[in-house]
ZAKE-609785 format. One line per field, with one value per residue (C-alpha): residue number from 0; z, x, y. Coordinates in nm, 3 decimals, decimal comma. Last residue first. Layout:
# ZAKE-609785
nr: NUM;...
zz: Z;...
xx: X;...
yy: Y;...
This chain:
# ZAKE-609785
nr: 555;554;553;552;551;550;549;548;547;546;545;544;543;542;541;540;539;538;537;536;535;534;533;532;531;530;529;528;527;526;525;524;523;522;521;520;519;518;517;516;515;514;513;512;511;510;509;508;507;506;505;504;503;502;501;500;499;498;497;496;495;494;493;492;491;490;489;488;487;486;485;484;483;482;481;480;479;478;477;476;475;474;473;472;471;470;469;468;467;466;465;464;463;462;461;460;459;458;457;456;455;454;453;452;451;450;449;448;447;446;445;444;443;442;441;440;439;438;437;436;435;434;433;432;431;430;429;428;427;426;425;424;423;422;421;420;419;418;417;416;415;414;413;412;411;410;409;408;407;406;405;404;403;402;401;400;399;398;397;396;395;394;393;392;391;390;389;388;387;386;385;384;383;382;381;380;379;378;377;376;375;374;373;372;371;370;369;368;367;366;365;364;363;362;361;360;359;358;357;356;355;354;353;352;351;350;349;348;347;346;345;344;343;342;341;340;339;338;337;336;335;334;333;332;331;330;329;328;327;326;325;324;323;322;321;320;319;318;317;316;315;314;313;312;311;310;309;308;307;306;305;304;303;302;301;300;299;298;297;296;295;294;293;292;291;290;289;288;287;286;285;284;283;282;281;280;279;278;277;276;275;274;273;272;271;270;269;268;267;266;265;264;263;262;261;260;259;258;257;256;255;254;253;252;251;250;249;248;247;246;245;244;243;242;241;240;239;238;237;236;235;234;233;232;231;230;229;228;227;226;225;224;223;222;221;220;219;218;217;216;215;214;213;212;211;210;209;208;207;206;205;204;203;202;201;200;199;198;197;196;195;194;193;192;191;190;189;188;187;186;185;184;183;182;181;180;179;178;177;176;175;174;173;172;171;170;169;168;167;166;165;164;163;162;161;160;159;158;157;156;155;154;153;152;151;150;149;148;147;146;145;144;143;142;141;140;139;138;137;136;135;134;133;132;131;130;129;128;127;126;125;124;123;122;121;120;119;118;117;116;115;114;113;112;111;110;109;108;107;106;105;104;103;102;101;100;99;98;97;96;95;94;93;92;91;90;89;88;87;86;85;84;83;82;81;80;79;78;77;76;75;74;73;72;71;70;69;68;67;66;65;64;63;62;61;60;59;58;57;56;55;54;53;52;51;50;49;48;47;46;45;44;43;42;41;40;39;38;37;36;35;34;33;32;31;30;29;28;27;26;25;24;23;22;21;20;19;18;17;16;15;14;13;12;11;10;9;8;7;6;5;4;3;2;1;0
zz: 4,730;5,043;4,824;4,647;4,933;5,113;4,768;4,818;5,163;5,108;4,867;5,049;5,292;5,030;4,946;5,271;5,295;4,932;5,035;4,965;4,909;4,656;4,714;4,335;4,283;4,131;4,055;4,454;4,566;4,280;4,448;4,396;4,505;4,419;4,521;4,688;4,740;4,476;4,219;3,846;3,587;3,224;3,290;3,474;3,142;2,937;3,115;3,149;2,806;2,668;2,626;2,337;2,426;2,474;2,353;2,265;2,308;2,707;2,933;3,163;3,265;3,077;3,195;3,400;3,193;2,864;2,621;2,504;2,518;2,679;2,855;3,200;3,444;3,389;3,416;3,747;3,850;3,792;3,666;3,776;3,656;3,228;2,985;2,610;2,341;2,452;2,397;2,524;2,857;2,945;2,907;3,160;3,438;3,506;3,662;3,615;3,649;3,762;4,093;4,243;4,564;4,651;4,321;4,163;3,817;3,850;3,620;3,952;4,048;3,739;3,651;4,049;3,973;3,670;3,857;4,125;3,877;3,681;3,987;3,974;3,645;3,753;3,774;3,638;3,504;3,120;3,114;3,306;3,077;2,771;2,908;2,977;2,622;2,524;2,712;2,581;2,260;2,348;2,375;2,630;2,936;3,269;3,335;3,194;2,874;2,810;2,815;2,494;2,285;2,451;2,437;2,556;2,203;1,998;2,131;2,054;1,714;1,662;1,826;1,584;1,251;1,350;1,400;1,050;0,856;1,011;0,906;0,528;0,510;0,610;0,308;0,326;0,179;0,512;0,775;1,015;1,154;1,422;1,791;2,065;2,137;1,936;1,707;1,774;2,075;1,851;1,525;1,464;1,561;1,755;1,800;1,791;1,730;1,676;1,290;1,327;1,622;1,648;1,296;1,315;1,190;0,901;0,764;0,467;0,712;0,832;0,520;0,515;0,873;0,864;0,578;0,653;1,074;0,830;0,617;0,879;0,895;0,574;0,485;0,635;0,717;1,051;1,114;1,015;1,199;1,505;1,430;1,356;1,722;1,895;1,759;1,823;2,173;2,351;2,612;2,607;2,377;2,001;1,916;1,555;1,503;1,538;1,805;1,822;2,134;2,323;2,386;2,269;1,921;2,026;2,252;1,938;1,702;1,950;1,949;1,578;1,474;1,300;1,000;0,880;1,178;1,365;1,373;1,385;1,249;1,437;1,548;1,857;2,019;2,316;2,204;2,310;2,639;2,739;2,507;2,345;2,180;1,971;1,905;1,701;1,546;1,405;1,375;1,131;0,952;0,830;0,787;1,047;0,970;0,524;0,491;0,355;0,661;0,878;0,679;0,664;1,026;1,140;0,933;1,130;1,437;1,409;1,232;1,348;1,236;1,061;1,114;0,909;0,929;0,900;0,822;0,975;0,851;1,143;1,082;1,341;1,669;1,640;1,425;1,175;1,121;0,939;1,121;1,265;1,117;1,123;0,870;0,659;0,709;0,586;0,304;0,224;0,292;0,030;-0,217;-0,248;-0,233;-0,515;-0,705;-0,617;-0,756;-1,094;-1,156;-1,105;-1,295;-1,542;-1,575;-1,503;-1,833;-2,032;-1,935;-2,055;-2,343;-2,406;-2,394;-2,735;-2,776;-2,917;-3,271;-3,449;-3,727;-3,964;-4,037;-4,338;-4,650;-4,861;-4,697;-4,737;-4,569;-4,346;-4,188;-4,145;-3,847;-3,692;-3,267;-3,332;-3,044;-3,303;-3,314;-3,106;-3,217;-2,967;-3,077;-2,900;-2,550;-2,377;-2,178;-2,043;-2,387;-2,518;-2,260;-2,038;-2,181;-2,219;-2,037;-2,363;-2,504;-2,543;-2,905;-3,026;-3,373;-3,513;-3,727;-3,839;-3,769;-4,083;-4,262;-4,230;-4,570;-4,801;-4,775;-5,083;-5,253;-4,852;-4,846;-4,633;-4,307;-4,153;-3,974;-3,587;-3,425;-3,156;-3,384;-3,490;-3,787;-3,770;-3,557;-3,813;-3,661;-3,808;-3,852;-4,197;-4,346;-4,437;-4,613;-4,308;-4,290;-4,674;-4,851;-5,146;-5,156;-5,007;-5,268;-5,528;-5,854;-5,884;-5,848;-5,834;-5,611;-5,394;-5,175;-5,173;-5,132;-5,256;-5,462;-5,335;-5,541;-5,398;-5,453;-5,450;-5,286;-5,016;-4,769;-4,920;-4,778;-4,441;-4,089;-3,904;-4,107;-4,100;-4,131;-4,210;-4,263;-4,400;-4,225;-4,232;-3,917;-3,868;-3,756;-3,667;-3,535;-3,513;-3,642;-3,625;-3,912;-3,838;-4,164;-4,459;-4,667;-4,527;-4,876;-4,886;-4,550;-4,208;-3,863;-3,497;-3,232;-3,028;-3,136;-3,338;-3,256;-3,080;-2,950;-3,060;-3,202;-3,355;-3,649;-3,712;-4,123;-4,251;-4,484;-4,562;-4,444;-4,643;-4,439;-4,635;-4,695;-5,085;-5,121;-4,865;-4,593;-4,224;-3,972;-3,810;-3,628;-3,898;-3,987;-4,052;-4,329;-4,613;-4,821;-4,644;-4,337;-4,454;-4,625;-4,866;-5,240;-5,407;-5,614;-5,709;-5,687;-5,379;-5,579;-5,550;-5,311;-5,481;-5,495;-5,262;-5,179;-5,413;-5,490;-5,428;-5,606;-5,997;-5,970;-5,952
xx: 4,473;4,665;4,949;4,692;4,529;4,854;4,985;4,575;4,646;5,011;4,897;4,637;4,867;5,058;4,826;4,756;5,146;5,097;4,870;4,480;4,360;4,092;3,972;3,832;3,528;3,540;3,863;3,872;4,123;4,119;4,355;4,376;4,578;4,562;4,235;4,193;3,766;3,711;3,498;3,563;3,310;3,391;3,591;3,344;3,104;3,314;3,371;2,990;2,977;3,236;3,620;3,791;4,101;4,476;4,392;4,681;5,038;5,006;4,949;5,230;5,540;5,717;5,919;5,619;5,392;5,500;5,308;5,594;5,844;6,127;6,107;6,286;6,024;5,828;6,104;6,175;5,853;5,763;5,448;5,221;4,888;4,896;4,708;4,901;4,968;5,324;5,227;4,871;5,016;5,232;4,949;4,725;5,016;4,944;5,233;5,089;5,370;5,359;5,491;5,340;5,217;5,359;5,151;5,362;5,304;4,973;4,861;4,856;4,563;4,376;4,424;4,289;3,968;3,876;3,918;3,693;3,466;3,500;3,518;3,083;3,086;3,311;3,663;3,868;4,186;4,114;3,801;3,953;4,242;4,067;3,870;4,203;4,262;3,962;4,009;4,380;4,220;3,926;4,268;4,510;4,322;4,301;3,957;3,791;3,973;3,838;3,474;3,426;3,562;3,414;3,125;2,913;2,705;2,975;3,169;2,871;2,855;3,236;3,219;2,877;3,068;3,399;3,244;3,027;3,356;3,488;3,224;3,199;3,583;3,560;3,354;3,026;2,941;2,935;2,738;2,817;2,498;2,663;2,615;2,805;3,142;3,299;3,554;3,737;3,932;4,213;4,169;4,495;4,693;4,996;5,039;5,389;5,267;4,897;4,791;4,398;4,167;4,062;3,990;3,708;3,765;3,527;3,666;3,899;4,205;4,222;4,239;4,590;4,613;4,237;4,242;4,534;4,365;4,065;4,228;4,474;4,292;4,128;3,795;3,475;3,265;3,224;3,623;3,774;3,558;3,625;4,002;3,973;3,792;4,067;4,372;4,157;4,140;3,861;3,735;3,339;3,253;3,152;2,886;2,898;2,550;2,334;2,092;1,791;1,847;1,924;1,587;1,425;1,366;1,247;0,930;0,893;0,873;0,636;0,369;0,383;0,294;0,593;0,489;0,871;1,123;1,415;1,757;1,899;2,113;2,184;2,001;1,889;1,500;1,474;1,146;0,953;1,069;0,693;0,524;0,251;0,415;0,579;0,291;0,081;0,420;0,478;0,078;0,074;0,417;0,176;0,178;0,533;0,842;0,782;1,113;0,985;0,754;1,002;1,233;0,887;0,813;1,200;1,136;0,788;0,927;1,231;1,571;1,866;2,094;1,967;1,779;1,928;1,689;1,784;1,540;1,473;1,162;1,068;0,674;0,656;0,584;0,202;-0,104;0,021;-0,103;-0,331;-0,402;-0,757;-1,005;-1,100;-0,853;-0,739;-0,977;-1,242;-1,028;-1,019;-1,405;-1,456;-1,169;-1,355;-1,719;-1,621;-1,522;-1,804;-2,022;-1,845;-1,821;-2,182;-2,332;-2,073;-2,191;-2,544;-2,509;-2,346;-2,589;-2,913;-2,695;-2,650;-3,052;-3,041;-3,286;-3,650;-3,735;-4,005;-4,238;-4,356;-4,713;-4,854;-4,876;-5,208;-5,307;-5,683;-5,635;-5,334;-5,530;-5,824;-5,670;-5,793;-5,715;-5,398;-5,192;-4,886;-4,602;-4,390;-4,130;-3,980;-3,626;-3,346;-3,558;-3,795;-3,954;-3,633;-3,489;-3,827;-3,829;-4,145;-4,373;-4,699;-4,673;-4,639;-4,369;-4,318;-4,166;-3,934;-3,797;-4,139;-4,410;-4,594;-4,981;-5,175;-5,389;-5,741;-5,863;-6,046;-6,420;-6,616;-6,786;-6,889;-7,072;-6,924;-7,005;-6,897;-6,553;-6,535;-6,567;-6,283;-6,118;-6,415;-6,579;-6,798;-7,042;-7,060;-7,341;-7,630;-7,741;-7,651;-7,954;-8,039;-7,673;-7,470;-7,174;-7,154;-7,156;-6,856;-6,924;-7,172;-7,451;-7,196;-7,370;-7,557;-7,158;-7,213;-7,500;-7,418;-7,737;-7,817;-8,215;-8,366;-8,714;-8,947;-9,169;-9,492;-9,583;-9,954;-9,999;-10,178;-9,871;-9,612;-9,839;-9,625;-9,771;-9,798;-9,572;-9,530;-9,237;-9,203;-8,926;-8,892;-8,775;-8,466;-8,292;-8,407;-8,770;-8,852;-9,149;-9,329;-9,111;-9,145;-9,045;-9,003;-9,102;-8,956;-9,150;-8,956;-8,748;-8,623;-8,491;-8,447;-8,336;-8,385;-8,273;-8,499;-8,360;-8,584;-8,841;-8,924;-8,577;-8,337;-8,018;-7,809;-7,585;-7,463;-7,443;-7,098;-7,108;-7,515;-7,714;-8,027;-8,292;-8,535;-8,864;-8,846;-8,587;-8,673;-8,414;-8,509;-8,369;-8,194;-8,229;-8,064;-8,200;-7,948;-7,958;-8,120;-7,840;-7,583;-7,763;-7,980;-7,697;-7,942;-7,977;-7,908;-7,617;-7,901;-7,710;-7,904;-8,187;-8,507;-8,759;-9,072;-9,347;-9,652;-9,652;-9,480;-9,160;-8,856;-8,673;-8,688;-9,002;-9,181
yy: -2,367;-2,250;-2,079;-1,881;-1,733;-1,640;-1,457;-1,291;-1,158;-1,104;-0,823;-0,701;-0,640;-0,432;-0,238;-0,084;0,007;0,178;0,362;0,492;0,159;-0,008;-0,367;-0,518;-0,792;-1,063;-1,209;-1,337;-1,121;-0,797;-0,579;-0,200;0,111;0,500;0,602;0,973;0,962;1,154;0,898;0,912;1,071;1,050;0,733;0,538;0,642;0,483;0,215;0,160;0,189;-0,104;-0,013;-0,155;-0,296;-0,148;0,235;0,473;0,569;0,416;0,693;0,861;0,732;0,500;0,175;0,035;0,173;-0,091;0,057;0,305;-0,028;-0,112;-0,411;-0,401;-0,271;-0,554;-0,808;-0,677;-0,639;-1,000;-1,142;-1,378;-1,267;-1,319;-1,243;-1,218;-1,014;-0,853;-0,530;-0,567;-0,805;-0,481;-0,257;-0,467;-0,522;-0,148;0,085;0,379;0,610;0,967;0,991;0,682;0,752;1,128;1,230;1,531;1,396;1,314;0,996;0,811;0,998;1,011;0,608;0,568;0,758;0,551;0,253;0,383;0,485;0,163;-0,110;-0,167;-0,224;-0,529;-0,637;-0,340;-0,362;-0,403;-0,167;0,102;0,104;0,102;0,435;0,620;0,510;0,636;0,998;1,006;1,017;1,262;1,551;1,645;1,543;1,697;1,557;1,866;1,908;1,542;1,662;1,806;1,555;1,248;1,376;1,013;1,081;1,170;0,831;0,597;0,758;0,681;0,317;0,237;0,398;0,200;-0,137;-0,078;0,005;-0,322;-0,544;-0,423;-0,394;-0,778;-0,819;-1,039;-1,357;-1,576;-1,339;-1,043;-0,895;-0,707;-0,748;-0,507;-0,386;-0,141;-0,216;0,159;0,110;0,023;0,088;0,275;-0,031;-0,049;0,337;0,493;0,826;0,958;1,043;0,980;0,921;1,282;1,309;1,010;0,673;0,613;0,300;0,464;0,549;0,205;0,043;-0,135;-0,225;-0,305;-0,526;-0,727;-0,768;-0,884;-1,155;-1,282;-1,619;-1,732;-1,600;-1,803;-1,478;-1,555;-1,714;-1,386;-1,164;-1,370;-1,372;-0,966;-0,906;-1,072;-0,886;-0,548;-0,658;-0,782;-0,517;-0,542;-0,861;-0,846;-1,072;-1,182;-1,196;-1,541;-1,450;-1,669;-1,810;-1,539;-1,413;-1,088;-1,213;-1,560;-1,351;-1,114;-1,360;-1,589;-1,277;-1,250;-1,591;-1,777;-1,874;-1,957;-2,014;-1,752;-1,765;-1,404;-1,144;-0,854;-0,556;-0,494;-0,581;-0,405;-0,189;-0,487;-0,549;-0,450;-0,683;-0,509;-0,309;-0,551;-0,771;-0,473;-0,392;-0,775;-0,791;-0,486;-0,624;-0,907;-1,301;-1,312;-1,529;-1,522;-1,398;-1,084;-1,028;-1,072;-0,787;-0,597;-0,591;-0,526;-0,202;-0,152;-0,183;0,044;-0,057;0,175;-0,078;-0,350;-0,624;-0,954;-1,232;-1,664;-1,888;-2,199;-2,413;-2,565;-2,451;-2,179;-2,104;-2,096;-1,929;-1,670;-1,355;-1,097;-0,807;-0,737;-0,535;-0,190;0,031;-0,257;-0,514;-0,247;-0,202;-0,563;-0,540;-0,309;-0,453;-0,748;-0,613;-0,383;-0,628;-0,869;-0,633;-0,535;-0,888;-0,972;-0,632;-0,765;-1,144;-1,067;-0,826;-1,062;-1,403;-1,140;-1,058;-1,454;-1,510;-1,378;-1,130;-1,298;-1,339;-1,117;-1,330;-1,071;-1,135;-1,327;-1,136;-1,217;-0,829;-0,943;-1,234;-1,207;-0,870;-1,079;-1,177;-0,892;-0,976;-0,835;-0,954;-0,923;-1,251;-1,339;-1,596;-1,851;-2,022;-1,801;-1,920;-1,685;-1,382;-1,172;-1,112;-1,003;-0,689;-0,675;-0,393;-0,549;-0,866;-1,086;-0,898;-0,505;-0,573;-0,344;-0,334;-0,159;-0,259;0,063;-0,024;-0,161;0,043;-0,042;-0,199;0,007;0,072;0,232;-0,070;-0,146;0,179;0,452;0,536;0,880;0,903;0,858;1,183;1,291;1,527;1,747;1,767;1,437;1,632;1,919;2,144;2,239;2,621;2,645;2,640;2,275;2,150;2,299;2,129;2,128;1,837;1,788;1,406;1,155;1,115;0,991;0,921;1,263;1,410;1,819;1,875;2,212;2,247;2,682;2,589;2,275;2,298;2,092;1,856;1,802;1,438;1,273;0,938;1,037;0,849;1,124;1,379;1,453;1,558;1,224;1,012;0,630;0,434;0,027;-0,092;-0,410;-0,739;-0,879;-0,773;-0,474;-0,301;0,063;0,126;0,505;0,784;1,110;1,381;1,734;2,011;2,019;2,267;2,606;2,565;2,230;2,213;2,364;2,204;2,378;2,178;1,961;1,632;1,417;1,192;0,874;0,683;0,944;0,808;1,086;1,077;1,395;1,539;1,592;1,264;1,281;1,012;0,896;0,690;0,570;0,722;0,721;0,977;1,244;1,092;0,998;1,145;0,869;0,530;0,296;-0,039;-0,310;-0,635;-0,451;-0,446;-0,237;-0,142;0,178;0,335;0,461;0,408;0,693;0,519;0,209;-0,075;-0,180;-0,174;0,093;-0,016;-0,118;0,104;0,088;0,471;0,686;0,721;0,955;1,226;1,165;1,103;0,724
């Protein structure tokens, strides 16, 4: 044996032996290859390529040992326990004599470790390094050499049985997972078992369904309440009520929507959107006053309206058309449950602090200032309120009523001093006259008689009405010559001329007869049945109307 090889028939050198090739590992695994120089077996070098060529080499050029090495061929190749057995066309190894070749540039530093410090091209430099580039696998080693494969970095996330499916979605609190690494071995060699991973709580899966869920059905809620809003019907009751009673206080001025929420408030009507929606639908919708009224809890907003418009729910203190002031305080009085005299007190007191108007202030030898100024109509008047409260709203509604009619700039017009002599001109009309139908020619006759140079009447008015106001009473039979005895500037059978202010409070439509009397030269009138009113032009026509009715009485 040289130092390089043996000869033919020698044993194979040991295993142990550190030029022994890496021909399987202890016998057990041929390798296709070039084959080595030492001895015939196969020695691989670290950077040299590892080619399986069933026959020969490759057809690239190769150099070695001078020019001497020339291409090796292989005949059979056996594994798996058997020995190899090569056979050489071209070489002399088989004649049993050796020629030793002398290596050219081959660095040889470690004769124990046939692997390191190789050059990529140990035969001329024309080979190429196969294991050099980043897709190679690395070069055999011999099983004295290998080291464990590293472990992969364990990391917090686990992708969970379907590759990638978070753990909290895959299980209960008390599964582990552990790594699909089919090695093992790993446990062995590492003596380290694997670190067991537990699965999210299944309570952030129950957190996030319970916010996604929430957040959802929020905006679902208050989606389709605004769609209910803008699109969808109003809310409201079903029926006429429940027969709760409840009373409602509208007030002045009130449109539908304001009526809406006070209904709405006393829990008559579900939604002020069906109160409106009901209100103009019904064509005497838009008559609905003020007042107080009597209406029923869950009320449906159709029947509101319809109990609304009819009498039946009214409750106000209903103010009549030509009730004296003396009348008006008793009612006032007896609505708000304060003893009797409370209110006519109040307004003789406070009559300057109710609103009256300047025109209506500071006149001579009036009865009460507020004559003419409780206007007739409905007022919310309840137990609990102030007769100042009452009275101040009378006067407000009489003094925009009056404003609007122009009372101030039309009395010059009519022969008038001033818009007081206008209202009382209006009281009068309202006290004598029968129907709405009497007013104009009512009005007419106060004008006419009210002429000094009239050939009727000369001045004098002559009406029953203002002696009745003075003397608080109503009465039909009465006697001229007790009415032209009482002395008294209301009494206008003893003074010429108007009365020193109103005697009732006129309504509108005496109002308006007053603002624009009839021409047709009234001076004389008769009321026969106490329904309707007979006007004459003289006194002589009169005056058979006169007997007329005295005949009329007498026969009944």
């Amino acid at each position: 044996m040289t130092e390089y090889g043996r000869g033919q028939g020698s044993e194979p050198w040991h295993p142990e032996d550190p030029f022994y090739g890496d021909d399987g590992w202890g016998g057990q695994q041929a390798q296709v290859g070039p084959q080595s120089p030492y001895g015939g077996q196969p020695q691989h070098y670290p950077e040299q390529p590892q080619q399986q060529n069933h026959g020969g080499w490759h057809d690239g050029q190769q150099t070695g040992y001078g020019q001497a090495q020339q291409y090796q061929q292989y005949d059979q190749q056996y594994y798996a326990g058997h020995t190899q057995q090569q056979s050489y066309d071209q070489q002399a190894w088989g004649q049993g004599t050796h020629t030793h070749v002398q290596y050219q540039d081959v660095p040889y530093t470690d004769p124990h470790d046939p692997y390191a410090q190789q050059a990529a091209a140990s035969y001329g430099g024309e080979q190429s390094d196969y294991y050099g580039t980043p897709d190679a696998y690395p070069p055999p080693e011999p099983p004295s050499r290998r080291q464990a494969e590293p472990e992969p970095p364990q990391t917090d996330w686990d992708p969970g049985p379907d590759q990638g499916e978070h753990a909290f979605f895959a299980g209960d609190d008390e599964e582990e997972d552990e790594d699909d690494d089919p090695a093992e071995g790993r446990k062995a060699r590492g003596g380290k078992k694997p670190k067991k991973k537990k699965s999210r709580n299944g309570c952030a899966c129950l957190v996030l369904v319970l916010v996604f869920g929430g957040g959802l059905g929020g905006v679902g809620y208050f989606g389709w309440q605004f769609y209910q809003d803008r699109f969808g019907p109003a809310p409201d009751f079903a029926g006429d009520g429940n027969g709760q009673s409840v009373t409602v206080v509208i007030p002045k001025g009130a449109g539908g929507y304001v009526i809406g929420q006070k209904l709405k408030e006393a829990g008559v009507v579900e939604s002020v959107d069906a109160f409106v929606s009901a209100q103009q639908s019904n064509p005497d919708g838009k008559k609905i006053q003020d007042g107080v009224y009597t209406l029923e809890k869950h009320m449906s907003a159709a029947s509101a309206v319809d109990l609304m418009l009819s009498n039946k729910s009214r409750d106000n203190l209903v103010i009549a058309e030509g009730l004296r002031n003396s009348q008006v305080y008793g009612l006032i009085d007896k609505r708000l449950g304060v003893p009797d005299g409370t209110t006519a007190k109040v307004a003789k007191n406070d009559y300057k602090k109710l609103g009256l108007p300047s025109w209506a202030l500071d006149h001579p030898n009036v009865k009460d200032p507020l004559e003419g100024f409780l206007y007739p109509s409905s007022y919310a008047a309840s137990k609990g309120q102030k007769p100042e409260a009452v009275l101040k709203d009378m006067v407000t509604r009489a003094s925009d009523k009056y404003a609007a009619l122009g009372l101030v700039n039309k009395a010059k017009g009519l022969g008038l001093d001033n818009p007081w002599q206008l209202l009382t001109v209006a009281s009068l009309v309202q006290a004598e006259g029968v129907s709405h139908e009497d007013f104009r020619k009512m009005a007419e006759v106060v004008y006419n008689r009210l002429k000094r140079n009239n050939p009727e009447t000369y001045g004098s008015l002559e009406f029953d009405s203002t002696y009745n106001y003075i003397k608080n009473q109503s009465k039909i039979d009465l006697s001229i010559s007790e009415l032209r005895k009482y002395n008294n500037p209301y009494n206008t059978y003893y003074v010429k001329g108007l009365p020193p202010g109103p005697i009732d409070n006129p309504g509108e439509e005496a109002l308006r007869g007053a603002l624009n009397p009839t021409h047709d030269g009234w001076y004389y009138f008769i009321s026969l049945d106490g329904k309707t009113s007979k006007f004459t032009r003289t006194l002589a026509e009169h005056n058979k109307l006169v007997d007329e009715f005295n005949a009329s009485r007498n026969k009944n």
